[in-house]
N, CA, C and O atoms as a Tripos MOL2 file, in Angstrom:
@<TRIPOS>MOLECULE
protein
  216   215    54     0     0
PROTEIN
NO_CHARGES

@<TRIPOS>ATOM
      1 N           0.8550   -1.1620    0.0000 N.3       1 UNK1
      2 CA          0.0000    0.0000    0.0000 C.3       1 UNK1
      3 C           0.8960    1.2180    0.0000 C.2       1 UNK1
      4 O           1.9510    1.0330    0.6060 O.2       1 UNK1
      5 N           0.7290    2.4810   -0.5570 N.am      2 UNK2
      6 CA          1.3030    3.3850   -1.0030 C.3       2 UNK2
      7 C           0.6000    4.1160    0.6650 C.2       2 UNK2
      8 O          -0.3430    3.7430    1.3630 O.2       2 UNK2
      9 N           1.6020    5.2960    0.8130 N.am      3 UNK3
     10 CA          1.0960    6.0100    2.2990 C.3       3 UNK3
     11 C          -0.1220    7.3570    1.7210 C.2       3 UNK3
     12 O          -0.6030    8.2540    2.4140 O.2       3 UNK3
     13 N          -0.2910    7.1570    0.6630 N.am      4 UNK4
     14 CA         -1.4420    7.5960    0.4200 C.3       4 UNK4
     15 C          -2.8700    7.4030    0.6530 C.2       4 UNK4
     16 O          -3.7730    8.2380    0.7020 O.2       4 UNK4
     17 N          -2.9020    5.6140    0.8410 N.am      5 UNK5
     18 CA         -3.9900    5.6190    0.9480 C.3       5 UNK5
     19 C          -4.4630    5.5240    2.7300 C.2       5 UNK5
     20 O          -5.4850    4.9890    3.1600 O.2       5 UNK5
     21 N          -3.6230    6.0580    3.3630 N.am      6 UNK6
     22 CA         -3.7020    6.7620    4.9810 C.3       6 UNK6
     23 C          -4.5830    7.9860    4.7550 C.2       6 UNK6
     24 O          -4.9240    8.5040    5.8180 O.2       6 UNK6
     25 N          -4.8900    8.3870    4.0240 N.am      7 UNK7
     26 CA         -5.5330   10.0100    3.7180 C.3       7 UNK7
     27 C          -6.7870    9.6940    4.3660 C.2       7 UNK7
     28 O          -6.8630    8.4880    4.6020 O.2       7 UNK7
     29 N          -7.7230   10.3100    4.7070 N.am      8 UNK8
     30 CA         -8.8020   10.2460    5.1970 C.3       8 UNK8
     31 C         -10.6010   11.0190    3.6240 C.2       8 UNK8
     32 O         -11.7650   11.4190    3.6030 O.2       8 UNK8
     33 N          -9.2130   10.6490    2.5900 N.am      9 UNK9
     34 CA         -9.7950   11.4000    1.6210 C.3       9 UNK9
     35 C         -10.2720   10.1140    0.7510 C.2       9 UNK9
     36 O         -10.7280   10.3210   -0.3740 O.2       9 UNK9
     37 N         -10.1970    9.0860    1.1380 N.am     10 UNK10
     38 CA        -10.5180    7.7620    0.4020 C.3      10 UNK10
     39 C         -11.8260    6.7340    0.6740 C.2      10 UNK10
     40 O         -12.2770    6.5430    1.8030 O.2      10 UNK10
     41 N         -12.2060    6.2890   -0.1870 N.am     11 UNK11
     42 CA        -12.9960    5.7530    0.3820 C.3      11 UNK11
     43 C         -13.2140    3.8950   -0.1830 C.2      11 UNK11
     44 O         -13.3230    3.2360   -1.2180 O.2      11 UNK11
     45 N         -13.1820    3.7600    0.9710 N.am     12 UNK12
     46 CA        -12.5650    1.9310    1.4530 C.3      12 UNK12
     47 C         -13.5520    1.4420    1.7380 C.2      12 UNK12
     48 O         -14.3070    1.8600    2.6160 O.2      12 UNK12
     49 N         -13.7580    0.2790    0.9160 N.am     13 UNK13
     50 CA        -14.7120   -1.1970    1.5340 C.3      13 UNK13
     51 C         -13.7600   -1.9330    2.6120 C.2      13 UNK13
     52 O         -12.6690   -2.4830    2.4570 O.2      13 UNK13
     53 N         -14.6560   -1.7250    3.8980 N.am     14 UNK14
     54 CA        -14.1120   -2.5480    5.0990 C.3      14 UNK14
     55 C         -14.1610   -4.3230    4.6710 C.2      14 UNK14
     56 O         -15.1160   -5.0450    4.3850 O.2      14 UNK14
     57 N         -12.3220   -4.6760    4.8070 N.am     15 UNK15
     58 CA        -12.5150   -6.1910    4.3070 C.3      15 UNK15
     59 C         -12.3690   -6.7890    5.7990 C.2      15 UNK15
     60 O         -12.9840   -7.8320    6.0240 O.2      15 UNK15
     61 N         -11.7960   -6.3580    6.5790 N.am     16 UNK16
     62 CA        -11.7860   -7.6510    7.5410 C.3      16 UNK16
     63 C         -11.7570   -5.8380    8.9960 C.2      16 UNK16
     64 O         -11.7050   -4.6680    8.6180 O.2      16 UNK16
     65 N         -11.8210   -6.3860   10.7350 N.am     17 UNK17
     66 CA        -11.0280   -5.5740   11.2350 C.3      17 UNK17
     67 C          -9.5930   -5.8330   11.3260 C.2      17 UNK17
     68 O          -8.9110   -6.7870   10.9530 O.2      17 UNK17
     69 N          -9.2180   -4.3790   12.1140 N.am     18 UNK18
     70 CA         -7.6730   -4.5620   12.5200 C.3      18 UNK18
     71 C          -7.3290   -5.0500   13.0750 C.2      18 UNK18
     72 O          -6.1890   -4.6810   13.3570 O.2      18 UNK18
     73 N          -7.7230   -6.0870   13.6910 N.am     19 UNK19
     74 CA         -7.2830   -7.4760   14.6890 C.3      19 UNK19
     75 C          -6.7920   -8.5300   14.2640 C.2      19 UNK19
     76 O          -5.9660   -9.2820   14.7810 O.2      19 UNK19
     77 N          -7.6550   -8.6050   12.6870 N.am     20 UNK20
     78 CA         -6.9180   -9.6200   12.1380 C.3      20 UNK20
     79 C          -6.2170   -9.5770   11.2660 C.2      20 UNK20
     80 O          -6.0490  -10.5330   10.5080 O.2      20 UNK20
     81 N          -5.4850   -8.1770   11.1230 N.am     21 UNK21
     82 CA         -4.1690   -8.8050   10.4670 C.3      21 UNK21
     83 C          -2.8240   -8.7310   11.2070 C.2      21 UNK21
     84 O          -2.7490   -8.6250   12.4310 O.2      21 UNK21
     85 N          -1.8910   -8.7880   10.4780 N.am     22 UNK22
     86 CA         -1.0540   -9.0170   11.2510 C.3      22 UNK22
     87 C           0.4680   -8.1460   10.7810 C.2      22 UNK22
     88 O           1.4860   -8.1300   11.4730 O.2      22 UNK22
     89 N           0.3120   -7.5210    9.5600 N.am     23 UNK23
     90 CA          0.8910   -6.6600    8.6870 C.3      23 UNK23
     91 C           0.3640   -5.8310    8.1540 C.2      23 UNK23
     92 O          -0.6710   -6.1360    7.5620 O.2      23 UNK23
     93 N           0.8700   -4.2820    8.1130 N.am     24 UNK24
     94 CA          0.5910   -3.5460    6.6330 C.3      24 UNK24
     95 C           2.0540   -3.2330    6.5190 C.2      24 UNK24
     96 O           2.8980   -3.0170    7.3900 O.2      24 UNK24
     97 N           2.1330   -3.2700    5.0840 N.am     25 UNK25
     98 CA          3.2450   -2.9040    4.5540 C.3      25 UNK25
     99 C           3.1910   -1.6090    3.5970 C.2      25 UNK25
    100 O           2.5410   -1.5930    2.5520 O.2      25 UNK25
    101 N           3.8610   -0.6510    4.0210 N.am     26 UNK26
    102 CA          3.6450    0.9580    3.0310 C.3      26 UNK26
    103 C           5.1910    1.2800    2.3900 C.2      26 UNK26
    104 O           6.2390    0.7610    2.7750 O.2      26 UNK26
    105 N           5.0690    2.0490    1.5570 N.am     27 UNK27
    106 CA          5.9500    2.9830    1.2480 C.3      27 UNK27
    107 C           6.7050    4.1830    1.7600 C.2      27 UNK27
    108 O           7.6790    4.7180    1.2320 O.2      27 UNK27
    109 N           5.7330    4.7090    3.5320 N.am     28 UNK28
    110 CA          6.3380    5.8480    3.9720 C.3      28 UNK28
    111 C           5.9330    5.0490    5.1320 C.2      28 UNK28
    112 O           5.2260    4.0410    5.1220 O.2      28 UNK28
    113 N           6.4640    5.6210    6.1100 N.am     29 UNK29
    114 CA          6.3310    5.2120    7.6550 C.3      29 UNK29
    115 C           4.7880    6.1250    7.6810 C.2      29 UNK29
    116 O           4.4650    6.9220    6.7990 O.2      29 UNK29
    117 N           3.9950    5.8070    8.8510 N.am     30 UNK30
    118 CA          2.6640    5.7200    9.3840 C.3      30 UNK30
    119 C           2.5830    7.3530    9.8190 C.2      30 UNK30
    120 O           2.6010    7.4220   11.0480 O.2      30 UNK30
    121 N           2.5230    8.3270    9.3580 N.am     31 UNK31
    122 CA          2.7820    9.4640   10.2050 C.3      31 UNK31
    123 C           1.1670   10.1080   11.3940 C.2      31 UNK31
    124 O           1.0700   10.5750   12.5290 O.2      31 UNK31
    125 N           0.2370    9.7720   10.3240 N.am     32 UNK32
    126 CA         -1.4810   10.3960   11.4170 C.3      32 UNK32
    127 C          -1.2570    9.3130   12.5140 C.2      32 UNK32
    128 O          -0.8460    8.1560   12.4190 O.2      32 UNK32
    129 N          -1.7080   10.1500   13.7300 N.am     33 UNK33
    130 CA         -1.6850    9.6930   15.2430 C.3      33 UNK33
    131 C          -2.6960    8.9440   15.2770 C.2      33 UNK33
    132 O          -2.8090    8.2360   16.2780 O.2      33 UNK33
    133 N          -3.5310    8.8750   14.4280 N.am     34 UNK34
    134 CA         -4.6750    8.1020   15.1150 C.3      34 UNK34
    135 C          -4.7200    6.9850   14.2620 C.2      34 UNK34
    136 O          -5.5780    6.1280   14.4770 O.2      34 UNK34
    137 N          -3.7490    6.8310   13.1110 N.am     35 UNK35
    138 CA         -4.5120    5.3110   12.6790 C.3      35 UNK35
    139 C          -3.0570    4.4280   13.1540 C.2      35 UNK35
    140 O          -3.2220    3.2100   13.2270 O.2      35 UNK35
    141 N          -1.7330    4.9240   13.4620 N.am     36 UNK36
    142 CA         -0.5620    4.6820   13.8090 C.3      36 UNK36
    143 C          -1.5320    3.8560   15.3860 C.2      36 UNK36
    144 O          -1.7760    2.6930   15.7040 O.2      36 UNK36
    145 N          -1.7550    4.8730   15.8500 N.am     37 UNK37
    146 CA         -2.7140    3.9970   17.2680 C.3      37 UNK37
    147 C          -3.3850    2.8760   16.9830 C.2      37 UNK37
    148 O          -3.1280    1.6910   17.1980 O.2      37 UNK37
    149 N          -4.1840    3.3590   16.5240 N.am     38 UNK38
    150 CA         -5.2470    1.9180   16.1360 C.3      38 UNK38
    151 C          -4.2460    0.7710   15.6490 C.2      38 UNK38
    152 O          -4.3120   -0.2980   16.2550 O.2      38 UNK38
    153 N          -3.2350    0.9130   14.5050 N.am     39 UNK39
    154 CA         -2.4000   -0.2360   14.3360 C.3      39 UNK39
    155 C          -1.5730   -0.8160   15.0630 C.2      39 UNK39
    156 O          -1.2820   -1.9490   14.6780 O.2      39 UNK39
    157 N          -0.7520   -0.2270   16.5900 N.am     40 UNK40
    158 CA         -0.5740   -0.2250   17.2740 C.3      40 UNK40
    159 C          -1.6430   -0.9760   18.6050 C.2      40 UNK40
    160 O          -1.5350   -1.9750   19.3160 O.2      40 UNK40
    161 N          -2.1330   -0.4520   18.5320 N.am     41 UNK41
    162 CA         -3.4620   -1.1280   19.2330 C.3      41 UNK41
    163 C          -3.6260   -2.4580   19.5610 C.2      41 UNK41
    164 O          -3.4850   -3.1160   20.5920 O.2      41 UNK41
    165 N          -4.1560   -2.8220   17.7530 N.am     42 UNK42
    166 CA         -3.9380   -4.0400   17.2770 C.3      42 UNK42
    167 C          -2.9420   -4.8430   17.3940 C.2      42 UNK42
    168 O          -3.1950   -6.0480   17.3850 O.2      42 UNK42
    169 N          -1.7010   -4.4430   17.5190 N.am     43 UNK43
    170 CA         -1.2240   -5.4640   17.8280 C.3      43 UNK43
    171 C          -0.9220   -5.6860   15.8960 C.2      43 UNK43
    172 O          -1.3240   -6.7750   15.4860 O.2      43 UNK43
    173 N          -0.3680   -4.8840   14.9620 N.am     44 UNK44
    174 CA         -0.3510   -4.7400   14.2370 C.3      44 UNK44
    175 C           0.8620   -4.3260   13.1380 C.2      44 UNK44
    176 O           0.7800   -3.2020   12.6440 O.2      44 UNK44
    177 N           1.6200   -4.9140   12.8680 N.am     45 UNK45
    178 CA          3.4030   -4.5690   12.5190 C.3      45 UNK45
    179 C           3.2470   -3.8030   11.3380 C.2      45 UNK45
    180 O           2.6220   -4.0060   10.2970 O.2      45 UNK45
    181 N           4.1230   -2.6650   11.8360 N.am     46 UNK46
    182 CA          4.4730   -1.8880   10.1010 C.3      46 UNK46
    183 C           5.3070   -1.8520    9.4010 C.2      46 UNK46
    184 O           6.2380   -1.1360    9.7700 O.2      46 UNK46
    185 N           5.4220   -2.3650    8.4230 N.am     47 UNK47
    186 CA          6.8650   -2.3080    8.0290 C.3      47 UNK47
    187 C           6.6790   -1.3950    6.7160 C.2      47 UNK47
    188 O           5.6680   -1.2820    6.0220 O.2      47 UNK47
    189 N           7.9820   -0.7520    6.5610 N.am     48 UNK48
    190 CA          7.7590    0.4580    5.5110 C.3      48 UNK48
    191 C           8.6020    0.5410    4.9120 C.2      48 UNK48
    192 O           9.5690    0.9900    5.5270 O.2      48 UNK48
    193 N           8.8820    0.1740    3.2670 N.am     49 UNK49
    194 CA         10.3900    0.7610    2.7840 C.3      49 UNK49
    195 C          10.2220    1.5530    1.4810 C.2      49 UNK49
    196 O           9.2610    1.2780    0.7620 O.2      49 UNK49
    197 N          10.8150    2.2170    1.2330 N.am     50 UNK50
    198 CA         10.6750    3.3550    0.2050 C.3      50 UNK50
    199 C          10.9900    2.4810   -1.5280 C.2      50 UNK50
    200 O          12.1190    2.2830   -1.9780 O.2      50 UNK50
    201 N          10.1000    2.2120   -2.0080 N.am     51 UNK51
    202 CA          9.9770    1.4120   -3.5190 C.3      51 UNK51
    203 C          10.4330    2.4060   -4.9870 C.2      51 UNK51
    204 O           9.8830    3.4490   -5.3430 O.2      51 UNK51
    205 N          11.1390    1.9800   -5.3950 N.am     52 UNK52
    206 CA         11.6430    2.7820   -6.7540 C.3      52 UNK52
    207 C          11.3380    2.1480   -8.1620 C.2      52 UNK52
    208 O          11.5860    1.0940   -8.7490 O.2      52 UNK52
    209 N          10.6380    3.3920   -8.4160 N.am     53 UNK53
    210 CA         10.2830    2.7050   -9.4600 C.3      53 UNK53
    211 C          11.5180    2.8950  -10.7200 C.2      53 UNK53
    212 O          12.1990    3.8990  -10.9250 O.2      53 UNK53
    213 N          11.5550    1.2260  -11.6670 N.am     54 UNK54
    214 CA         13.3010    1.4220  -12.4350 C.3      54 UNK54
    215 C          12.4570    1.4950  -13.7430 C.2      54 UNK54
    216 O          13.0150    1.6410  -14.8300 O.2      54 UNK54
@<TRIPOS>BOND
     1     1     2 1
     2     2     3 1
     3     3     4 2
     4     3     5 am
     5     5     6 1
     6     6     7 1
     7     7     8 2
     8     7     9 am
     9     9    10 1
    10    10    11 1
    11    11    12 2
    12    11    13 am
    13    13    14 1
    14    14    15 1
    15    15    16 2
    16    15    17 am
    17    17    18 1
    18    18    19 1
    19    19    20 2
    20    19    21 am
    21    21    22 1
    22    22    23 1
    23    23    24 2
    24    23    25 am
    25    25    26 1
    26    26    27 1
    27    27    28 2
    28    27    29 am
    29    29    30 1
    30    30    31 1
    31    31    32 2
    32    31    33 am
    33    33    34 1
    34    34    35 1
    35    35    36 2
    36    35    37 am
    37    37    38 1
    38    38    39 1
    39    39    40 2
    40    39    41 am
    41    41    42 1
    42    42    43 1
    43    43    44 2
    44    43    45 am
    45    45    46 1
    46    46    47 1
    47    47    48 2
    48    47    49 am
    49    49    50 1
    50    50    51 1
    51    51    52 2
    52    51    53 am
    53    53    54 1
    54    54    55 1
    55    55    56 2
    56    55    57 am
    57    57    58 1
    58    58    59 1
    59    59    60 2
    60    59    61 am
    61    61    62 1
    62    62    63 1
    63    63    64 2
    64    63    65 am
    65    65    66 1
    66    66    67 1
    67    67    68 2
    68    67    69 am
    69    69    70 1
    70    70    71 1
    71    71    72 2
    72    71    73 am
    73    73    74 1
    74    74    75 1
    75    75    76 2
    76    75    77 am
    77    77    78 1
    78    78    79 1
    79    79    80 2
    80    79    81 am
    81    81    82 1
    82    82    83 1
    83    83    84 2
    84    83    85 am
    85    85    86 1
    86    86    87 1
    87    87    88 2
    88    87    89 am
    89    89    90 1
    90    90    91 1
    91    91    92 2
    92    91    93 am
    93    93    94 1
    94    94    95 1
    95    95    96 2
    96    95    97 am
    97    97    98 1
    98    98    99 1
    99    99   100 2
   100    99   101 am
   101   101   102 1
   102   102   103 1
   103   103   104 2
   104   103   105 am
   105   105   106 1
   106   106   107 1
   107   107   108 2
   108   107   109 am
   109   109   110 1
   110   110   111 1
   111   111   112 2
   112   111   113 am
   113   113   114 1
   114   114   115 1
   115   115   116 2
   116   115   117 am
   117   117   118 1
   118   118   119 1
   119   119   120 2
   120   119   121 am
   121   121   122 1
   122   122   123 1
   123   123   124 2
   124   123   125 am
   125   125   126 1
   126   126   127 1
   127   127   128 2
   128   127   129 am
   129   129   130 1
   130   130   131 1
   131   131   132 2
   132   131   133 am
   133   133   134 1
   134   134   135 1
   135   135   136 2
   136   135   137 am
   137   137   138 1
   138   138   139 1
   139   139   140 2
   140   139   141 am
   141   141   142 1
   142   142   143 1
   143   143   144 2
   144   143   145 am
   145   145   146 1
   146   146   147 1
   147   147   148 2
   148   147   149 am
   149   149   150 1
   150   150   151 1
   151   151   152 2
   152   151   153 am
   153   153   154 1
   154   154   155 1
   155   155   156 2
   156   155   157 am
   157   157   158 1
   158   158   159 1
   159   159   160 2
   160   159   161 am
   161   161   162 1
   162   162   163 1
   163   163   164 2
   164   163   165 am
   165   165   166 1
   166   166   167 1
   167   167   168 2
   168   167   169 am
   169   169   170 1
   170   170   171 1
   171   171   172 2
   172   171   173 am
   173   173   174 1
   174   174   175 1
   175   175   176 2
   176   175   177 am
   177   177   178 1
   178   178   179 1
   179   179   180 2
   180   179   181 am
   181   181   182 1
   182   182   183 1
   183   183   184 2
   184   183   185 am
   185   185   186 1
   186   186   187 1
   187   187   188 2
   188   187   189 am
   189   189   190 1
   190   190   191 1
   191   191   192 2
   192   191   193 am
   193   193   194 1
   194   194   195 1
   195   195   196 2
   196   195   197 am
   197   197   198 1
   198   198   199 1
   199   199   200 2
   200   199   201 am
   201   201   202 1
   202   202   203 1
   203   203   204 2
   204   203   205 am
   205   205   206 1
   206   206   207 1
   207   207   208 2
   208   207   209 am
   209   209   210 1
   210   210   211 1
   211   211   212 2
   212   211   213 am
   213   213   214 1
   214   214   215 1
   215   215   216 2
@<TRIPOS>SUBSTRUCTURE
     1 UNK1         2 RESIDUE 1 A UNK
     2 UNK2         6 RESIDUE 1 A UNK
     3 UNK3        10 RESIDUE 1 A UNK
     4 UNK4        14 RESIDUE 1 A UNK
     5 UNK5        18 RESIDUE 1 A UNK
     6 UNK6        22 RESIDUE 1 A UNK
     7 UNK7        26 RESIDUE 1 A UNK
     8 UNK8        30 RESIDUE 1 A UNK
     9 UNK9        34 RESIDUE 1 A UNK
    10 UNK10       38 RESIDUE 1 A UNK
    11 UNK11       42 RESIDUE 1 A UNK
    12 UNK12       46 RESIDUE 1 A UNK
    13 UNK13       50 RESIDUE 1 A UNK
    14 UNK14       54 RESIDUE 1 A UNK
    15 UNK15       58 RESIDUE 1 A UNK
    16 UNK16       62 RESIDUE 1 A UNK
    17 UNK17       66 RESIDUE 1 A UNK
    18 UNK18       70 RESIDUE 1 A UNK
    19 UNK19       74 RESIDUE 1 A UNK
    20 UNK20       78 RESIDUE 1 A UNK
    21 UNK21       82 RESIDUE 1 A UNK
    22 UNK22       86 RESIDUE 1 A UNK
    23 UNK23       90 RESIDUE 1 A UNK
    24 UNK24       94 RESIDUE 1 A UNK
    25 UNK25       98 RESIDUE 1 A UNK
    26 UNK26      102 RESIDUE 1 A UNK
    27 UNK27      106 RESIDUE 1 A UNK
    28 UNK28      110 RESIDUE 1 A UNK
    29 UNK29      114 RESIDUE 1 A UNK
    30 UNK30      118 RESIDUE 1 A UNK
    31 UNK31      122 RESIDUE 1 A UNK
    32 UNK32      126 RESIDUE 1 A UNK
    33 UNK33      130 RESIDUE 1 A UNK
    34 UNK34      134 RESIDUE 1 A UNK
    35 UNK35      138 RESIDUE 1 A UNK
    36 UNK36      142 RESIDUE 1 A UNK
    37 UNK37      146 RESIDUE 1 A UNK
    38 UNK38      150 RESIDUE 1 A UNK
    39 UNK39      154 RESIDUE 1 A UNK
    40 UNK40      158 RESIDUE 1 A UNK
    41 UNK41      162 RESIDUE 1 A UNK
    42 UNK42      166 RESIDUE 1 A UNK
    43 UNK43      170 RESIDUE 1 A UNK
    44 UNK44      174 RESIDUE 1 A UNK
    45 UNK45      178 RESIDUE 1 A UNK
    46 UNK46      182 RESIDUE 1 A UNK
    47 UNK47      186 RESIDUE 1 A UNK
    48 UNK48      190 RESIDUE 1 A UNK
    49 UNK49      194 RESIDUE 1 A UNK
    50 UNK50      198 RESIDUE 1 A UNK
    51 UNK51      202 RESIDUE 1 A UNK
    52 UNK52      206 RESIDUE 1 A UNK
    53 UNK53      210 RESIDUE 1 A UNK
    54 UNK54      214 RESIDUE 1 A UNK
């Protein structure tokens, strides 16, 4: 997932909650406080690395 789609400007079909996963993987580290919480929360690993496109 690109850290774009963190925006609160999107709009998402809920597939599962945040309990059950167990990863998101982005392109930028998690910066909004409140969904960084909630993933946190959960019990929820982020891993983030910056993708180039060749």
């Amino acid at each position: 997932m690109n850290h774009t789609k963190f925006s609160n400007h999107h709009n998402f079909v809920k597939l599962c909650s945040l309990d059950c996963l167990d990863y998101v993987v982005t392109d930028m580290p998690v910066e909004d406080r409140h969904i960084l919480y909630a993933l946190k929360e959960n019990h929820v690993n982020i891993i983030y690395r910056k993708f180039f496109n060749n």
